[in-house]
C-alpha positions as YAML, in Angstrom:
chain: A
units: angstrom
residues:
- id: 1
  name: UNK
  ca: [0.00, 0.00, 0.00]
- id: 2
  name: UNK
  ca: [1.39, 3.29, -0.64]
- id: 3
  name: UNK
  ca: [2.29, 5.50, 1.89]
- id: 4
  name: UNK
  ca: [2.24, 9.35, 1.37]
- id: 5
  name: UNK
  ca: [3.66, 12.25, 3.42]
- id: 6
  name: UNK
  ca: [0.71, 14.19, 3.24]
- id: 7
  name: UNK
  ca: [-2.76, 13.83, 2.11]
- id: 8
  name: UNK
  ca: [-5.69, 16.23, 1.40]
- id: 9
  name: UNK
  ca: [-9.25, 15.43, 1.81]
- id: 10
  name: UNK
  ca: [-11.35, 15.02, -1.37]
- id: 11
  name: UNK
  ca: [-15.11, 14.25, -2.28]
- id: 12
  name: UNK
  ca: [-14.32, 11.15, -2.20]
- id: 13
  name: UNK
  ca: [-12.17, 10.76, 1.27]
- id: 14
  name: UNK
  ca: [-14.64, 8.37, 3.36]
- id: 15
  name: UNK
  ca: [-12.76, 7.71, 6.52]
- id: 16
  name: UNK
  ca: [-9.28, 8.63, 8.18]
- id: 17
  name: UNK
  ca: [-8.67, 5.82, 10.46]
- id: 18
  name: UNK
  ca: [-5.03, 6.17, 12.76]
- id: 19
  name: UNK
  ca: [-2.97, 3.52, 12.36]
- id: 20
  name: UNK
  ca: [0.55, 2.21, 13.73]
- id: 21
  name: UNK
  ca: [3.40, 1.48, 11.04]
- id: 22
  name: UNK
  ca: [5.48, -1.31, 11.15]
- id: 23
  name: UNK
  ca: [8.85, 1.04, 13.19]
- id: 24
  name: UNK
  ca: [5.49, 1.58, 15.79]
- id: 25
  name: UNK
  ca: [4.83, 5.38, 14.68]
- id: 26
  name: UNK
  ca: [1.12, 6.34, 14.28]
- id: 27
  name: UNK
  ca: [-0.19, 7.76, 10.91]
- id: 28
  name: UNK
  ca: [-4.05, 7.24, 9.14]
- id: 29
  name: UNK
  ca: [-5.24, 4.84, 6.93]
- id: 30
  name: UNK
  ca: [-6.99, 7.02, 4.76]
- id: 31
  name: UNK
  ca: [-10.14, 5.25, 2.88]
- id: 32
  name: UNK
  ca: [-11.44, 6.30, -0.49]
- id: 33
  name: UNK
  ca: [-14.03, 4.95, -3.11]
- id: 34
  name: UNK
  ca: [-12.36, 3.14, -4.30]
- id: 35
  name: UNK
  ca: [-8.42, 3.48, -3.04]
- id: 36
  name: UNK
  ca: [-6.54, 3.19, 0.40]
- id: 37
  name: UNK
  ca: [-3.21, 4.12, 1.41]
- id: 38
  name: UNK
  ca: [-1.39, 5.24, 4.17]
- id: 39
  name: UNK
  ca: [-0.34, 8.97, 5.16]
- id: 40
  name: UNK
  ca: [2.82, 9.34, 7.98]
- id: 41
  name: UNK
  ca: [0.64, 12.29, 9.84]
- id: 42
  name: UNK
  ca: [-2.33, 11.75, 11.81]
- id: 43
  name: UNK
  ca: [-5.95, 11.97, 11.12]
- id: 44
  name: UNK
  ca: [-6.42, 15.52, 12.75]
- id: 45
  name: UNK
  ca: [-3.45, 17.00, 11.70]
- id: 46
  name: UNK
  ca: [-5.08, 15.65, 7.50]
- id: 47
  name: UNK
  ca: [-8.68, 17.44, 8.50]
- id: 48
  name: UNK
  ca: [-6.78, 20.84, 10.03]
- id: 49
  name: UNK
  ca: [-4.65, 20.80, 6.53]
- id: 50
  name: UNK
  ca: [-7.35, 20.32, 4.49]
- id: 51
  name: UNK
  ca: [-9.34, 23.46, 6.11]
- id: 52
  name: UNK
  ca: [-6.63, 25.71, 5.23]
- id: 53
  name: UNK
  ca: [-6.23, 23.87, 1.66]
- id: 54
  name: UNK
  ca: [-9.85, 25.01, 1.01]
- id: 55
  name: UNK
  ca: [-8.95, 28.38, 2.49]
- id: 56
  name: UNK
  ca: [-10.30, 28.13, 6.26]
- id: 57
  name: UNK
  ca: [-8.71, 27.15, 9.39]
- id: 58
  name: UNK
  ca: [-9.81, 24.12, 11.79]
- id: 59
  name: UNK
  ca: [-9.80, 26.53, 14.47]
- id: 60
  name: UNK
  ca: [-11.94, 28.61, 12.53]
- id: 61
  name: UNK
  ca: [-14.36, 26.03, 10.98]
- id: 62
  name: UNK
  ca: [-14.70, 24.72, 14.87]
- id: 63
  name: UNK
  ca: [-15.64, 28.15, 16.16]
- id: 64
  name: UNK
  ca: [-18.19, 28.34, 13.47]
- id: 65
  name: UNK
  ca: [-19.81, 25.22, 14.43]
- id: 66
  name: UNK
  ca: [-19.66, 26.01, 17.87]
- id: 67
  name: UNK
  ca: [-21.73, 28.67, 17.12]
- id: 68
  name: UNK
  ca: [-23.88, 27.28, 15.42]
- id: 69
  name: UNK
  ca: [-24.82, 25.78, 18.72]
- id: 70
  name: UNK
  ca: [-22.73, 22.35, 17.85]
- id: 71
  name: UNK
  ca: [-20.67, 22.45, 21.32]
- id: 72
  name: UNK
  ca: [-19.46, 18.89, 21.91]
- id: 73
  name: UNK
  ca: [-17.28, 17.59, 19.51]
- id: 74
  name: UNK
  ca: [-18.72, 19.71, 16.09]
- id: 75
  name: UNK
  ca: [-18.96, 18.29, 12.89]
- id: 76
  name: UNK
  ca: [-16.20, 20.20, 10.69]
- id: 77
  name: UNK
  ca: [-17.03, 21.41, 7.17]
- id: 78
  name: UNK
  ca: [-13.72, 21.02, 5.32]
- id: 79
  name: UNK
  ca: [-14.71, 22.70, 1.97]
- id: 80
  name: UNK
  ca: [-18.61, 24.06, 2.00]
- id: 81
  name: UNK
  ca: [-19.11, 24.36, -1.68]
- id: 82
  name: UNK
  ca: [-18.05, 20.50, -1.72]
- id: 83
  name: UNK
  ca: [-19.95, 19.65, 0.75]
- id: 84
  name: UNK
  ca: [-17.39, 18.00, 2.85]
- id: 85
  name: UNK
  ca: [-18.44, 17.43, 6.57]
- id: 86
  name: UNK
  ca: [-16.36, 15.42, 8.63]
- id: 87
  name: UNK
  ca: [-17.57, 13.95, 12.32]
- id: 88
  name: UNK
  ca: [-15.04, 12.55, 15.14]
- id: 89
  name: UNK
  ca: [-15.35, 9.51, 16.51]
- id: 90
  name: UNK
  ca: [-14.08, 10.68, 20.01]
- id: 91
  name: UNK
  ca: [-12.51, 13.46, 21.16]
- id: 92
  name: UNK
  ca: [-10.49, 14.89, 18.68]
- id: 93
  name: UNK
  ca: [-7.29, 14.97, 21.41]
- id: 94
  name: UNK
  ca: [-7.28, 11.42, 21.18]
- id: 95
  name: UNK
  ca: [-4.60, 9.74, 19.09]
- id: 96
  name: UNK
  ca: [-7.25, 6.80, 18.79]
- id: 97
  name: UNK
  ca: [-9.95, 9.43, 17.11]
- id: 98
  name: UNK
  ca: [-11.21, 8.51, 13.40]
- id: 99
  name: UNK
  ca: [-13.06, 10.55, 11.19]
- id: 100
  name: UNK
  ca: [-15.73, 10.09, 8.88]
- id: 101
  name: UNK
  ca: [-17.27, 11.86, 6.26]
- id: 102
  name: UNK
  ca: [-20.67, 12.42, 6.64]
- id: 103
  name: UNK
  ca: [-21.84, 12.25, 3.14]
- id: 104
  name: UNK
  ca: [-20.08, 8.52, 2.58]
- id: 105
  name: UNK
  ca: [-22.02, 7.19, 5.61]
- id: 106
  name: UNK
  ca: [-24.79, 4.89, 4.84]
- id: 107
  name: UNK
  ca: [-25.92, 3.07, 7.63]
- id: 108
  name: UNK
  ca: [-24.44, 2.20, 11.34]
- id: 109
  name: UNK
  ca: [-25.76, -1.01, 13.87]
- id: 110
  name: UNK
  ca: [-23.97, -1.98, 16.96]
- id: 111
  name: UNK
  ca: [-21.64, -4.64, 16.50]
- id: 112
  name: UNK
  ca: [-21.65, -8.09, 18.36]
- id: 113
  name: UNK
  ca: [-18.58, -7.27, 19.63]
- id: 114
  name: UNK
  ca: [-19.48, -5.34, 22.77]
- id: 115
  name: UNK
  ca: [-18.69, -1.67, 22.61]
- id: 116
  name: UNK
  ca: [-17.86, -2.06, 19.07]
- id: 117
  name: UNK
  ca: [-19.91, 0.21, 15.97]
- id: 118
  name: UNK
  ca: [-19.98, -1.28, 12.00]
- id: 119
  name: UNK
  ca: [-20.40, 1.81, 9.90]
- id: 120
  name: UNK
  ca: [-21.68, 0.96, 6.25]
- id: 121
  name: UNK
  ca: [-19.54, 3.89, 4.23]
- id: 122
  name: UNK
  ca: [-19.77, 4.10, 0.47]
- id: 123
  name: UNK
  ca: [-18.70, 1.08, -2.02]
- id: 124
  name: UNK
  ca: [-20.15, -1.56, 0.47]
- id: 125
  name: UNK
  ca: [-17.14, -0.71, 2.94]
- id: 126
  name: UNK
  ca: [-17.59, -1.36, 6.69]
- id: 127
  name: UNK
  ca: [-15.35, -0.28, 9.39]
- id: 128
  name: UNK
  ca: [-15.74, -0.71, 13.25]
- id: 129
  name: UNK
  ca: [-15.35, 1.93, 15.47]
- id: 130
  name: UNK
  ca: [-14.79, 1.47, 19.38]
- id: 131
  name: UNK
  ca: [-18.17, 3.12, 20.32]
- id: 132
  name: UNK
  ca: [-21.72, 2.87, 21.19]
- id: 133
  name: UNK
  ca: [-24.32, 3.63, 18.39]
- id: 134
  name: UNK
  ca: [-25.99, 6.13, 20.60]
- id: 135
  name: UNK
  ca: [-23.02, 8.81, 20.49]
- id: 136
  name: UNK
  ca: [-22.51, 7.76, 17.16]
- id: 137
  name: UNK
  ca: [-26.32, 8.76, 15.87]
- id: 138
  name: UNK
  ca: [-26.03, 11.84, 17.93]
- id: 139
  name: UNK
  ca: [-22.92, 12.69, 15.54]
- id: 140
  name: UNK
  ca: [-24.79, 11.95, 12.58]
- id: 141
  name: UNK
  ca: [-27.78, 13.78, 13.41]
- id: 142
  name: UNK
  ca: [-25.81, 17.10, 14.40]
- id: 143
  name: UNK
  ca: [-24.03, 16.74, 11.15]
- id: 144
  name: UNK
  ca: [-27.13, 16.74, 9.41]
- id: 145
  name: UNK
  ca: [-28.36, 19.51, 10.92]
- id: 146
  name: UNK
  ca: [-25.48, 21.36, 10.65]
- id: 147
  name: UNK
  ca: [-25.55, 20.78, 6.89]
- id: 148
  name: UNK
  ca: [-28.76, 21.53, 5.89]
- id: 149
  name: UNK
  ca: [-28.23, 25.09, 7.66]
- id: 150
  name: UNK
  ca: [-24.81, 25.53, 5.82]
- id: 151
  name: UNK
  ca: [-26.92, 24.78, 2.86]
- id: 152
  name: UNK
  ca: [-29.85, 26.91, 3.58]
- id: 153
  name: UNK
  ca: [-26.97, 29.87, 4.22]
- id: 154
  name: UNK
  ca: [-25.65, 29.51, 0.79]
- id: 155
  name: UNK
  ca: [-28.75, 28.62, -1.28]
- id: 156
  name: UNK
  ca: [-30.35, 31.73, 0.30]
- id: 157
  name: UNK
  ca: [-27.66, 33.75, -1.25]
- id: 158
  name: UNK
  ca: [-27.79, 32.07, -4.61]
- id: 159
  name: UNK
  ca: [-31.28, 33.99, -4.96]
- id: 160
  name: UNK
  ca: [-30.68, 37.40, -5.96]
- id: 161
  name: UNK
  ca: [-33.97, 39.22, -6.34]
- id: 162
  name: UNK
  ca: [-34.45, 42.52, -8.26]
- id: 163
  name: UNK
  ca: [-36.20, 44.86, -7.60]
- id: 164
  name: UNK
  ca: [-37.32, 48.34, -9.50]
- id: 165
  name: UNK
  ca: [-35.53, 50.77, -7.04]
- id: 166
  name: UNK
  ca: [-32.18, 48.31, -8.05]
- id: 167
  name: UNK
  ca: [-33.10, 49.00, -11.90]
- id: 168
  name: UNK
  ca: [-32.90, 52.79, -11.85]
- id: 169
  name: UNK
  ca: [-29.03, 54.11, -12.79]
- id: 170
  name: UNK
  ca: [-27.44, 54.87, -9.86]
- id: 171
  name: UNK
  ca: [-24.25, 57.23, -8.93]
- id: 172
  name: UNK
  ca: [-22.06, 56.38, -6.81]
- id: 173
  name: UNK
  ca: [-20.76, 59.60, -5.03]
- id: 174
  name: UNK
  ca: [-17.67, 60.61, -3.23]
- id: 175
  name: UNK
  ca: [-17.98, 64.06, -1.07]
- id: 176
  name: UNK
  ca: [-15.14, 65.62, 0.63]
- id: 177
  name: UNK
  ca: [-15.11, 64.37, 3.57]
- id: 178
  name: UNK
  ca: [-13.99, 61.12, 2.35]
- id: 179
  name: UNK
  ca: [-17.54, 59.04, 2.47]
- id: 180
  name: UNK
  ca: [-20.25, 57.94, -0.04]
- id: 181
  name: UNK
  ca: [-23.78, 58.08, -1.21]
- id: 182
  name: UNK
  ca: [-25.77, 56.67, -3.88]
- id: 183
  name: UNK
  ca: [-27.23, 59.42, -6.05]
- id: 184
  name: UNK
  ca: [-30.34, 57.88, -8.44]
- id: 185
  name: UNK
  ca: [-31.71, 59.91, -11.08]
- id: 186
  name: UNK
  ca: [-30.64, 62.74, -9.23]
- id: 187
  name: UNK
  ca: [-32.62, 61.66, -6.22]
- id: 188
  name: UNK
  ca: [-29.94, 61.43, -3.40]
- id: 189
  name: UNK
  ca: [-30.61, 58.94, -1.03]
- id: 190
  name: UNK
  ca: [-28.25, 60.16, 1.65]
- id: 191
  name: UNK
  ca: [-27.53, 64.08, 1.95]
- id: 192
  name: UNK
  ca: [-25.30, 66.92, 3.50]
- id: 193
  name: UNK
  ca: [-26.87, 68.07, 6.72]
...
């Protein structure tokens, strides 16, 4: 399997999973579509790079979430216009903490191994994750909240609406004093007092 120095999360990035190489360092096997490989840094350290790739911090696209109302453990939005949403499987201090991409998660039962999770991702593949289905649903369901409102945000500026006032030509003024007003048809809408 090939192992890469550093890694950046695509529409197609399912799951970052930590794992140990051979010499007993940690990394992340990092699960695709329909590819794996291995990256030397760990799985938080892939999500914070991948903010900034797509122009945003971690720290930033946490505080957003946050508040949003999301407080414990937020689901991250990577890239927004690709609608990449990642959740944590603990807390995200934890060297043991995977992360999964919301979209590529199909369906989740607790496993027969006690304390154990199967997660049905895209492409049929199944991982188990050391938890409880009831934290892991709680994830899910705050992820899914928290997309539909990054959704309504953008779609609701994806409307523009005209209306006649917007029609009429309109000057742009500067005075003296170093501010503006909008002059239409001679009409100004903010004067000298």
């Amino acid at each position: 399997m090939e192992i890469l120095q550093q890694y950046i999360i695509r529409p197609e990035t399912m799951a970052l999973l930590p794992c140990s190489f051979v010499d007993g360092s940690l990394g992340t096997l990092v699960i695709e579509e329909n590819a794996k490989c291995c990256v030397t840094l760990m799985p938080k350290r892939i999500v914070e790079d991948s903010c900034g790739y797509y122009g945003s911090t971690y720290r930033g696209r946490k505080k957003v979430a946050m508040d949003m109302g999301y407080k414990s453990m937020p689901p991250i939005c990577v890239c927004g216009e690709l609608g990449i949403i990642f959740i944590s499987s603990m807390t995200e201090r934890s060297d043991y903490c995977a992360w999964l991409a919301f979209m590529h998660v199909h369906n989740w039962v607790d496993s027969e191994e006690k304390g154990c999770l199967s997660v049905l991702l895209s492409q049929d593949n199944e991982i188990k994750l050391p938890m409880n289905s009831g934290p892991f649903s709680g994830r899910m369901l705050r992820a899914m909240q928290y997309s539909r409102e990054l959704h309504e945000r953008i779609a609701s500026n994806k409307t523009v609406t005209e209306s006649k006032e917007e029609n009429k030509p309109q000057s742009i003024i500067l005075k003296e004093n170093g501010t503006y007003y909008v002059d239409i048809d001679g009409d100004d809408l903010v004067t000298d007092e």
